[in-house]
Backbone bond lengths (Angstrom), bond angles and torsions (degrees), N, CA, C in turn:
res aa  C-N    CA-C-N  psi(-1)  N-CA   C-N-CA  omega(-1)  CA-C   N-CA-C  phi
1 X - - - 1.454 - - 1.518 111.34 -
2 X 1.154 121.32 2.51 1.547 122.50 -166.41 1.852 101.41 -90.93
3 X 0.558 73.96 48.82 1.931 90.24 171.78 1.458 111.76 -71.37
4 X 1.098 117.97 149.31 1.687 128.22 -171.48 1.757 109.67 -118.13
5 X 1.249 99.53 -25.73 1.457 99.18 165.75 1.688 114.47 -85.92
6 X 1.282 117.59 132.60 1.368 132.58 -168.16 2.030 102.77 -86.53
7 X 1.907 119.52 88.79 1.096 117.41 157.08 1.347 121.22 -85.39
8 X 1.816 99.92 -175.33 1.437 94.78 179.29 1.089 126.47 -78.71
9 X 1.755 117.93 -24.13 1.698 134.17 142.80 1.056 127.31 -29.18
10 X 0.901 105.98 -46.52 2.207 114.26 -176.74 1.487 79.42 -89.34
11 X 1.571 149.07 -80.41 1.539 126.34 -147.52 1.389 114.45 -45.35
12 X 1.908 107.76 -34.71 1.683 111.47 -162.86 1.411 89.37 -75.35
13 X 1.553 133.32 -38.45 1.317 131.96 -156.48 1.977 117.47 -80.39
14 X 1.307 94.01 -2.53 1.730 112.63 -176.36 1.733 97.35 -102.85
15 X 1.475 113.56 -49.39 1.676 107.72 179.80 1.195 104.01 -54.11
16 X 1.897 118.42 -51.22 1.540 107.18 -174.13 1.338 115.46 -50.52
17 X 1.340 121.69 -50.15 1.522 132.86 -171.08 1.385 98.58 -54.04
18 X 1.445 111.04 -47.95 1.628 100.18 -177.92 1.494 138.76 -54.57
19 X 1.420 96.44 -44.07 1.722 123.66 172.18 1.598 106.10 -56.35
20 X 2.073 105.65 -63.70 1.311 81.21 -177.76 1.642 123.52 -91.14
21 X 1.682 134.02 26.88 0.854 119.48 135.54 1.918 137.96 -43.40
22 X 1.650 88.07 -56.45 1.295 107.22 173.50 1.946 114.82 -51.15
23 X 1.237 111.25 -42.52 1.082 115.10 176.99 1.918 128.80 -79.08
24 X 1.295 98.11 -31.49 1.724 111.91 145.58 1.419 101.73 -40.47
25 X 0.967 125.10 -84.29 1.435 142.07 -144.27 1.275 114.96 -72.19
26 X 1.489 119.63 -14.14 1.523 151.97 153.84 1.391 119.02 -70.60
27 X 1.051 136.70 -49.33 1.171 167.51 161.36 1.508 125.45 -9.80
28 X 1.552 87.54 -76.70 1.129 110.66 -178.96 1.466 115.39 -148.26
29 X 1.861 102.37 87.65 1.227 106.26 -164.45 1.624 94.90 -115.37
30 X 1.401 112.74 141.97 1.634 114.60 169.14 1.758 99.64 -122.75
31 X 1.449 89.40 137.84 1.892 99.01 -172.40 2.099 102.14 -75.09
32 X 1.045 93.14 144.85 1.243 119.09 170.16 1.589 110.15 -86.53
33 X 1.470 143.97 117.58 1.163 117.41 179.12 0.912 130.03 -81.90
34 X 1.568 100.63 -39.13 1.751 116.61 -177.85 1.498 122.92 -69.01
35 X 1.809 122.17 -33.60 1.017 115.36 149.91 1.732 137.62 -91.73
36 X 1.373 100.54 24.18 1.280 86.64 -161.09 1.325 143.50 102.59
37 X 1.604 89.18 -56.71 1.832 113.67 -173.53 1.231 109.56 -70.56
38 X 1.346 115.40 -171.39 1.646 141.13 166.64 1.067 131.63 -139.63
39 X 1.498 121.01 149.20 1.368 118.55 -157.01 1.977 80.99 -110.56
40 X 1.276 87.79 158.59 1.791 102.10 -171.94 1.965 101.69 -163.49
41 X 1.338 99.02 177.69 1.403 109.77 171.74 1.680 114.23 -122.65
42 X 1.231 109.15 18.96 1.720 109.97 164.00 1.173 111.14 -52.11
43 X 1.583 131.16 -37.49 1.411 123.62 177.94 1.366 112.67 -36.14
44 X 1.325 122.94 -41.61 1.528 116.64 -166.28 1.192 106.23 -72.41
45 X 1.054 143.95 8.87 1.964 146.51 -164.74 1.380 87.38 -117.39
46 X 1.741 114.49 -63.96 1.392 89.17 -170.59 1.517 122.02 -78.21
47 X 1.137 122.11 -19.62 1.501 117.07 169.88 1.714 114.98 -80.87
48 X 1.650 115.51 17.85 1.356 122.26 150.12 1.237 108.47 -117.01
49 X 1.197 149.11 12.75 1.543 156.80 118.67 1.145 117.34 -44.24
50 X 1.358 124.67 -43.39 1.468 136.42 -158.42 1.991 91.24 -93.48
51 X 1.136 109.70 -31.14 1.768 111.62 -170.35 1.842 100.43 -91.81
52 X 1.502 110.63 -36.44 1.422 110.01 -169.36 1.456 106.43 -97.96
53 X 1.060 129.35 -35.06 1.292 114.89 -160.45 2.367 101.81 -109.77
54 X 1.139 102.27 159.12 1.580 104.84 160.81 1.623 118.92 -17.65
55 X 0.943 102.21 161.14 1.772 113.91 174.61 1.657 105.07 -60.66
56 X 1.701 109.98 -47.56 1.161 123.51 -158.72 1.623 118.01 -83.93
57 X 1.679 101.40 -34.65 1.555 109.78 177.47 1.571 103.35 -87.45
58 X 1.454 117.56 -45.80 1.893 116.82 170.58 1.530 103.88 -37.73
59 X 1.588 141.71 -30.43 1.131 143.18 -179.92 1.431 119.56 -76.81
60 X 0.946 117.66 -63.12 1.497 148.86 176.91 2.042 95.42 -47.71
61 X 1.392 102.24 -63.13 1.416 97.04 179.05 1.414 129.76 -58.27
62 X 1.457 103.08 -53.47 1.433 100.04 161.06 1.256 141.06 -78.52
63 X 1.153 112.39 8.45 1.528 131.08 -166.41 1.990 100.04 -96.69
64 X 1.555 114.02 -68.31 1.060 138.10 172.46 1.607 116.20 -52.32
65 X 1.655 104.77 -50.42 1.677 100.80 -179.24 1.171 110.29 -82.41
66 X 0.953 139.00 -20.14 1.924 139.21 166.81 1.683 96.45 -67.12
67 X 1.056 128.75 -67.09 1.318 134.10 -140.22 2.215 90.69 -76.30
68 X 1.325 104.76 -36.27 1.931 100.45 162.37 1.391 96.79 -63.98
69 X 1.304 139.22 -38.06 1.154 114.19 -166.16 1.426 117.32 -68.39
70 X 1.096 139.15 -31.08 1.369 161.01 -96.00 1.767 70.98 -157.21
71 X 0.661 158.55 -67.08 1.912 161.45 176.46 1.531 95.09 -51.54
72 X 1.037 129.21 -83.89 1.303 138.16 178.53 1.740 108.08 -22.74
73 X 1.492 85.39 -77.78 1.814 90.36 -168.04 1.841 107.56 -78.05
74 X 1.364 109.66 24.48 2.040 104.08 155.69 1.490 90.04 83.02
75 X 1.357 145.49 10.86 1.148 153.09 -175.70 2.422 100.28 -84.81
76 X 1.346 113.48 20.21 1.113 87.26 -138.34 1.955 108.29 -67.28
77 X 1.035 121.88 -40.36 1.551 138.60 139.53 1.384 81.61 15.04
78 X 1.317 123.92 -99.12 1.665 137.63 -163.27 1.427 121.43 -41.97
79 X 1.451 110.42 -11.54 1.680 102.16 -144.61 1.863 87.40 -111.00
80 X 1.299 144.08 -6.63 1.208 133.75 164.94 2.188 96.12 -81.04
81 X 0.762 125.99 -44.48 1.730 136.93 175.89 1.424 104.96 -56.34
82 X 1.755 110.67 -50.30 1.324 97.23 175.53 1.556 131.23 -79.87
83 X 1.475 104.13 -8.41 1.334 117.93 -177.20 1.507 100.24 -66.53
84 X 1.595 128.33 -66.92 0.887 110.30 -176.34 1.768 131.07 -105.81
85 X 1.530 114.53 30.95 1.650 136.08 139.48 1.437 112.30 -58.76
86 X 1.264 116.37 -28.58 1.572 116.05 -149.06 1.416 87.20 -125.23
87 X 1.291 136.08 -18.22 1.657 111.36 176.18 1.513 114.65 -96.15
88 X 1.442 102.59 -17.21 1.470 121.52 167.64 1.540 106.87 -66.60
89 X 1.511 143.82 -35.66 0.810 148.98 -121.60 1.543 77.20 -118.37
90 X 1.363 120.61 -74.95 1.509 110.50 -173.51 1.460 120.99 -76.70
91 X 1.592 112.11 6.90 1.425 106.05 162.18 1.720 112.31 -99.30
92 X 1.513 119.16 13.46 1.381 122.69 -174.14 1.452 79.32 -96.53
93 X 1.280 149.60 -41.67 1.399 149.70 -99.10 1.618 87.62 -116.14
94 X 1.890 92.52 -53.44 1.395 104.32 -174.12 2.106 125.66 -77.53
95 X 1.281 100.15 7.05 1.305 126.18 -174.46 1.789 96.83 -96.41
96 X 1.079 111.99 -41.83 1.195 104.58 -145.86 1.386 103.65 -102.41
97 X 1.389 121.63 -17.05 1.586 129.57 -175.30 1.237 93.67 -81.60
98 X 1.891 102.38 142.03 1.559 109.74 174.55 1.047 115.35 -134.01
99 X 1.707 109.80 23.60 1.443 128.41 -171.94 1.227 136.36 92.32
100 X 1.929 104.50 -12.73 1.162 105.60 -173.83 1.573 109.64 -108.55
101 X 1.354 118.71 139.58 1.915 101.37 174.54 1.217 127.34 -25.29
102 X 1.608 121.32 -44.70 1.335 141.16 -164.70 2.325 82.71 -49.63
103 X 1.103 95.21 -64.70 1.493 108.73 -155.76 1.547 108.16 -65.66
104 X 1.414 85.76 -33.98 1.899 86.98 176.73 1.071 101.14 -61.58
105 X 1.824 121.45 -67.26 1.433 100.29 -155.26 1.666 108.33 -71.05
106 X 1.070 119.21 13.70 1.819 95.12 -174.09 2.137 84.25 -94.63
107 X 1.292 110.40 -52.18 1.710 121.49 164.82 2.279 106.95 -5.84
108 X 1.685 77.22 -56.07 1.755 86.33 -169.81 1.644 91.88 -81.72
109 X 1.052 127.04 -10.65 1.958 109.28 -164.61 1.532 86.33 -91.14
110 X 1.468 133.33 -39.88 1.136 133.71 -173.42 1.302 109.79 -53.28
111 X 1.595 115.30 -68.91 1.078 118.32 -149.83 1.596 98.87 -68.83
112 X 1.292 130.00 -37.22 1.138 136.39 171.74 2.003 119.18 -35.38
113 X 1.125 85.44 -56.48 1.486 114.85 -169.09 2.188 95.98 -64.46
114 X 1.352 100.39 -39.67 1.019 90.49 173.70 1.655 149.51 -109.38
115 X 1.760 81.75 8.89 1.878 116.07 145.66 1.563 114.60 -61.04
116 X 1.251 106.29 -50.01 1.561 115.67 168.49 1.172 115.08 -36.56
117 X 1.429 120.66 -80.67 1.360 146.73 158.56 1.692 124.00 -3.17
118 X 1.536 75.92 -76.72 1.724 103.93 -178.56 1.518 116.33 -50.24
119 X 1.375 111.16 -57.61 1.857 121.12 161.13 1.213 123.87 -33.48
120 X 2.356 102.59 -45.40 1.259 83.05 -150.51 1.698 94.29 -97.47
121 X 1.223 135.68 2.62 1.172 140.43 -174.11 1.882 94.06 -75.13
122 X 1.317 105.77 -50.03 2.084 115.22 178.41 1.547 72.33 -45.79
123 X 1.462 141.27 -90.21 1.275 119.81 -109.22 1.437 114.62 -96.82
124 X 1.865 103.80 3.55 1.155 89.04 175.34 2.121 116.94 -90.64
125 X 1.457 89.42 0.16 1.643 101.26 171.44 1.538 93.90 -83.85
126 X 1.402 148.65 -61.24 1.000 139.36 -160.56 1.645 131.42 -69.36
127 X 1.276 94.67 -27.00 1.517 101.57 -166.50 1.962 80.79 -137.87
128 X 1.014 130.05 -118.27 1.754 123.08 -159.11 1.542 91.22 -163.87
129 X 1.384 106.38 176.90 1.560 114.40 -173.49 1.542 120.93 -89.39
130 X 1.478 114.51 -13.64 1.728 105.92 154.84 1.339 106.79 -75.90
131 X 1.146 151.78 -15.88 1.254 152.25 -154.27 1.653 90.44 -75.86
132 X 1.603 84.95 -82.24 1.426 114.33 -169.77 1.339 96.66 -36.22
133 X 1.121 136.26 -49.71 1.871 128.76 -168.75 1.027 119.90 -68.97
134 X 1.654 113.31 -12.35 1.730 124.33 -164.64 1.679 92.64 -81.19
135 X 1.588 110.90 -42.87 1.415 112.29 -168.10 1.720 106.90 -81.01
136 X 1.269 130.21 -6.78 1.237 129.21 -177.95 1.694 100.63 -67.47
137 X 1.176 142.68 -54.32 1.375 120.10 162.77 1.377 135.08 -38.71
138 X 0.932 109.96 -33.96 1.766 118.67 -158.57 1.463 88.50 -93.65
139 X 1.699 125.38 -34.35 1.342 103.27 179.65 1.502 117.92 -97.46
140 X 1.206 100.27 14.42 1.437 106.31 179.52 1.572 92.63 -93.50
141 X 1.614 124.22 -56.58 1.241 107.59 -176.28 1.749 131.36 -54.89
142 X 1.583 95.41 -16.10 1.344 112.99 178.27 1.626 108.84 -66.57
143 X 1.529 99.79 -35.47 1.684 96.25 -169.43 1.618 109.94 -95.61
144 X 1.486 112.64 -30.60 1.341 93.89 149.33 1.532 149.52 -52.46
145 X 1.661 103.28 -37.64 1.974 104.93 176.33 1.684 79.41 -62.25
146 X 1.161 127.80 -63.91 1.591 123.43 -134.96 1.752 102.24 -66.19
147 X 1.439 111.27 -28.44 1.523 104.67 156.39 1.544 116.47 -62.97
148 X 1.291 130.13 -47.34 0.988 123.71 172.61 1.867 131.30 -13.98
149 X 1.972 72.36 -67.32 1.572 103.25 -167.06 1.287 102.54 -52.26
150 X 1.592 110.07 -54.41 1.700 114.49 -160.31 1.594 101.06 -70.39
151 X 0.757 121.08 -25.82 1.719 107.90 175.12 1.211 116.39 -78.90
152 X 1.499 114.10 -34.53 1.896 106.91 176.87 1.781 101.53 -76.15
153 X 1.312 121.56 -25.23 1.825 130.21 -177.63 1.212 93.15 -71.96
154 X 1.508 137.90 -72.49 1.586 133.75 -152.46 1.456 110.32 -32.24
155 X 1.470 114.21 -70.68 1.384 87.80 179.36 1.167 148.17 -76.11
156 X 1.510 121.47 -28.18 1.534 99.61 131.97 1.287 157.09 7.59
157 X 1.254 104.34 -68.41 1.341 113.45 -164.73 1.683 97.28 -104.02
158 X 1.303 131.23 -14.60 1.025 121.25 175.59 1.777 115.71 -88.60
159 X 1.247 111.31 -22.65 1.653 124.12 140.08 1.264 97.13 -23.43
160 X 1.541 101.78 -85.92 1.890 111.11 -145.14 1.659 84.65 -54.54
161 X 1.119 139.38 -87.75 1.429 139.84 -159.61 1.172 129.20 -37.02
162 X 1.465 108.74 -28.10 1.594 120.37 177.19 1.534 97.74 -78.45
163 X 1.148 126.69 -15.02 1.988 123.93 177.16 0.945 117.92 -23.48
């Protein structure tokens, strides 16, 4: 699907990705207290955005459908941080895959690793540096299930799309 020419397949196939990122990430949200935040499994949409789709739409999807989510669920604080944590995240994802598992899964450890990152650098400007460390578990466990997911989903879903 990593096509460079912009069809009407790949546009309809980036809104879906977008929506149900946003709706992952809706889903199944558990509150964070100390920051605020929430731990969820949207990661796996955008780090299958970042593996299935372009450099440019893998960004855009996960960048945009996390950051509605984060609008939606009163998160709004989060959702300019998550916009660009999360488009970075599936454009590290989408940089780094070269088709082969070997690349995917290191693709998903990256981008993961640098959801981690990305949060906790926001929170140590926003809130202080015990804060920020309290949430480094919860988003680590977040980016681990959501690695999980996208590696048992990829093929799957790259089945259905390749149709």
């Amino acid at each position: 699907m990593k096509e460079s020419k912009t069809s009407t397949r790949q546009l309809t196939l980036a809104a879906l990705f977008m929506a149900l990122t946003t709706v992952a990430t809706m889903v199944i949200h558990i509150p964070v207290p100390a920051t605020q935040g929430f731990v969820n499994v949207g990661d796996s949409f955008v780090l299958l955005s970042g593996l299935l789709f372009s450099h440019y739409y893998g960004a855009l999807i996960g960048g945009v459908g996390s950051a509605l989510a984060d609008l939606f669920l009163g998160y709004t604080i989060f959702a300019p941080v998550t916009l660009i944590v999360k488009a970075i995240e599936a454009l590290l994802a989408s940089y780094i895959d070269r088709g082969n598992t070997v690349s995917r899964v290191i693709a998903v450890i990256v981008g993961v690793a640098w959801m981690v990152f990305g949060y906790f650098i926001f929170e140590v400007f926003m809130f202080d540096l015990p804060v920020a460390l309290s949430a480094v578990i919860p988003n680590s466990i977040q980016g681990i299930v959501s690695a999980g997911l996208t590696l048992l989903l990829y093929p799957i879903v790259r089945r259905l799309i390749d149709r």
